[in-house]
C-alpha positions in Angstrom: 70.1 117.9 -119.1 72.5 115.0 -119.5 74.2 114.5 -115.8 76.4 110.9 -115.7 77.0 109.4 -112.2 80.2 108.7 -111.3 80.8 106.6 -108.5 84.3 106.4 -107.1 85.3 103.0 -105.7 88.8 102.1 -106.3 90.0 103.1 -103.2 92.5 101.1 -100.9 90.9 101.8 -97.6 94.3 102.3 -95.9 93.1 103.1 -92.9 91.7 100.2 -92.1 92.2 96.6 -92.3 90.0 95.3 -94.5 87.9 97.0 -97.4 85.3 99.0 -95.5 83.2 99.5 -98.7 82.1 95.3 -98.1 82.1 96.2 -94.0 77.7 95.7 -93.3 75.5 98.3 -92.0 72.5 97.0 -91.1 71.7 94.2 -93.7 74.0 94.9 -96.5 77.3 96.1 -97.4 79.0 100.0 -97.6 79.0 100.3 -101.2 75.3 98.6 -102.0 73.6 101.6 -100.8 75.0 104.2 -103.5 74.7 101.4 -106.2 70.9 100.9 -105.1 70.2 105.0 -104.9 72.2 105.3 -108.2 69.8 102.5 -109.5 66.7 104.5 -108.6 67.6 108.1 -110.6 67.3 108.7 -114.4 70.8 109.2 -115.4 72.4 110.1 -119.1 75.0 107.5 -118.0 75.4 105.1 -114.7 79.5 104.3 -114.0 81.5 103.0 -111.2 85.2 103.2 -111.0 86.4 99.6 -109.1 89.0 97.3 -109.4 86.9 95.0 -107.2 84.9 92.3 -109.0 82.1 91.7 -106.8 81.3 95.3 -106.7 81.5 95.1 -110.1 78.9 92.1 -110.0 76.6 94.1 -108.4 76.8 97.1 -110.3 76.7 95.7 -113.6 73.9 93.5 -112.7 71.4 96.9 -112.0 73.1 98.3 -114.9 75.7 100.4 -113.9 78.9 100.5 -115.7 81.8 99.1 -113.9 84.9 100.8 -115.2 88.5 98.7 -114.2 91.3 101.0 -112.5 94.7 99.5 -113.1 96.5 102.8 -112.1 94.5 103.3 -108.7 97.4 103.3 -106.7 98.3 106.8 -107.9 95.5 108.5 -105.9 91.8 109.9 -106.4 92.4 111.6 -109.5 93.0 108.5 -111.6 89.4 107.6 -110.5 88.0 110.7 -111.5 89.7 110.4 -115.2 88.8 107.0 -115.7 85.0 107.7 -114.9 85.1 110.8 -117.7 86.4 109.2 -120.1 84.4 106.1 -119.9 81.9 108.4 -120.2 80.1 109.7 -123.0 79.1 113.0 -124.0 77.4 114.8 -120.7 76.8 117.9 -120.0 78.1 117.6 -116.1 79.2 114.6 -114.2 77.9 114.1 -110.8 80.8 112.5 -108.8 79.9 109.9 -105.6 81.9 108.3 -103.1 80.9 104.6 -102.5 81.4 105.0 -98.7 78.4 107.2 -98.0 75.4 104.6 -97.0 73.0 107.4 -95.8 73.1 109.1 -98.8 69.2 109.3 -99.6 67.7 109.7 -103.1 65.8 112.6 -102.7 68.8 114.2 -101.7 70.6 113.2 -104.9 67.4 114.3 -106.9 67.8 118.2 -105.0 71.0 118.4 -105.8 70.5 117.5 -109.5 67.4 119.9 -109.5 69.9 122.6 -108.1 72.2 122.2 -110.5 69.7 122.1 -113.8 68.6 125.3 -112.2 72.4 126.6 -111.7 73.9 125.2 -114.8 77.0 127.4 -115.0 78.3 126.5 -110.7 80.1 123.4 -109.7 77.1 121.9 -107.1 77.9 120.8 -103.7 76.1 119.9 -100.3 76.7 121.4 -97.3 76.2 119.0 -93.9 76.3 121.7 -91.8 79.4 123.3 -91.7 81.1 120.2 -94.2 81.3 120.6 -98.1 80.6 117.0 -98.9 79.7 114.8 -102.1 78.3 114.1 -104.3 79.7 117.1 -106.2 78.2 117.9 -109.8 80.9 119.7 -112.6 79.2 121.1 -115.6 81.3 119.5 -118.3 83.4 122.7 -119.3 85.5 121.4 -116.7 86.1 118.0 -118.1 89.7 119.0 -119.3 90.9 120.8 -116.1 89.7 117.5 -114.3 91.6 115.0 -116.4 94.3 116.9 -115.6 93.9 116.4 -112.0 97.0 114.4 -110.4 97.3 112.1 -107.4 94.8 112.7 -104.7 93.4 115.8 -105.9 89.5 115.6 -106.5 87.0 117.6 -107.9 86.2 119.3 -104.7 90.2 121.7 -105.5 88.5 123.0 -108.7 85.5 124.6 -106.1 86.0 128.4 -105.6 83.1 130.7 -104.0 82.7 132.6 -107.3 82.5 129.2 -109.3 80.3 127.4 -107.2 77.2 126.8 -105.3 76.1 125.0 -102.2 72.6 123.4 -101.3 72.5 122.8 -97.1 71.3 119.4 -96.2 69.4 119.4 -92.5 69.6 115.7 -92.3 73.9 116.0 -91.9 73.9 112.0 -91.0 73.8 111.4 -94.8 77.3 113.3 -95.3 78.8 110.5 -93.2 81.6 108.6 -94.7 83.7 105.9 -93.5 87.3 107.2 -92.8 88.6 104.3 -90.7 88.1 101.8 -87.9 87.1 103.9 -85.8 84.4 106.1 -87.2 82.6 102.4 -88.3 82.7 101.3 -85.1 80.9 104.6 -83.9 78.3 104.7 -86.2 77.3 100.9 -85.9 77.4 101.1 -82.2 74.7 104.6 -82.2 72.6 102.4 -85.3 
C-alpha cells in the first residue's frame, strides 16, 4: 500500500501576529513535531507544502520533500494540489496540518492500519465529538481534489457513506493552533 504524506504548511496564520507554526512548545517549534513523526513512518512518499525556507531546511534535511507555494494566497486548496502533484503515483495521500504538535506516531500508524484495512473510505479521526486530520484519500479521488478551489480541503469531499472514522481517546492530539489565544491556553496548562 503506497500512502504519501502530505503536510500542509503554507498557511498565513492570519489570526495571529506572527507565524505560529515557528511559535515553541516546550523545546522546539509548532511545525518540528509533524516533521519529526513524519520522519519516524515508512511512507511511499514524504512532502511538505511551504513557502517558508527554514521549514523547508528542516524538512529536507530528514528527507522530506519541501514543495514551494507561489499561489498560497488563494486558500487551502492550492496546498492540497501542489502536494498531489508533487507527488508520484500513490495509492492514497494522507494529508497533515503542520500546527498539530501532539499528534503522536502511533496514532498516525492506526490510522494508516485503518485505512489499509478500509481501502475504498476516505479515513479520518474523531477527538471526541471533532472530525480532525490527518485525513487519508484513496487516490480515486486525486481529480476531484485538484479541483478543489480556495479554502476548501479534503475534509468537503467526506460524506457518511464514503467515509470512515477511527475515535482517538487521547483528544489533546487533535489540538491545533487557531490563534493567539488558543496558544496562550495551551502553554499556560503545559
Amino acid at each position: 500500500m503506497k500512502i504519501s504524506a502530505i503536510i500542509l504548511a503554507s498557511g498565513f496564520s492570519k489570526r495571529m501576529p506572527q507565524n505560529k507554526l515557528k511559535l515553541l512548545i516546550r523545546e522546539k517549534k509548532v511545525y518540528q513535531y509533524i516533521i519529526d513523526n513524519i520522519e519516524k513512518i515508512e511512507f511511499a512518499e514524504k512532502i511538505i507544502v511551504t513557502n517558508d525556507k527554514e521549514i523547508s531546511l528542516y524538512a529536507s534535511e530528514r528527507k522530506i520533500k519541501p514543495v514551494p507555494n507561489e499561489t498560497a494566497h488563494i486558500g487551502k486548496s492550492e496546498s492540497i494540489k501542489k502536494g498531489i502533484k508533487a507527488s508520484g503515483s500513490a495509492d492514497a495521500y494522507m494529508f497533515f496540518v503542520a500546527d498539530q504538535p501532539f499528534l503522536t506516531v502511533p496514532t498516525i500508524k492506526n490510522l494508516m492500519e485503518f485505512y489499509c484495512k478500509n481501502k475504498d473510505y476516505i479515513i479520518y479521526p474523531k477527538y471526541g465529538n471533532d472530525r480532525g486530520s490527518p485525513v487519508i484519500l484513496p487516490s480515486r479521488y486525486k481529480n476531484e481534489l485538484l479541483k478543489l478551489e480556495k479554502d476548501k480541503g479534503g475534509a468537503s469531499l467526506i460524506n457518511e457513506n464514503n467515509s470512515k472514522f477511527l475515535i482517538i481517546e487521547n483528544t489533546i492530539e487533535g489540538f491545533d493552533i487557531d490563534d493567539t489565544e488558543s496558544y496562550e491556553k495551551l502553554v499556560r496548562h503545559l
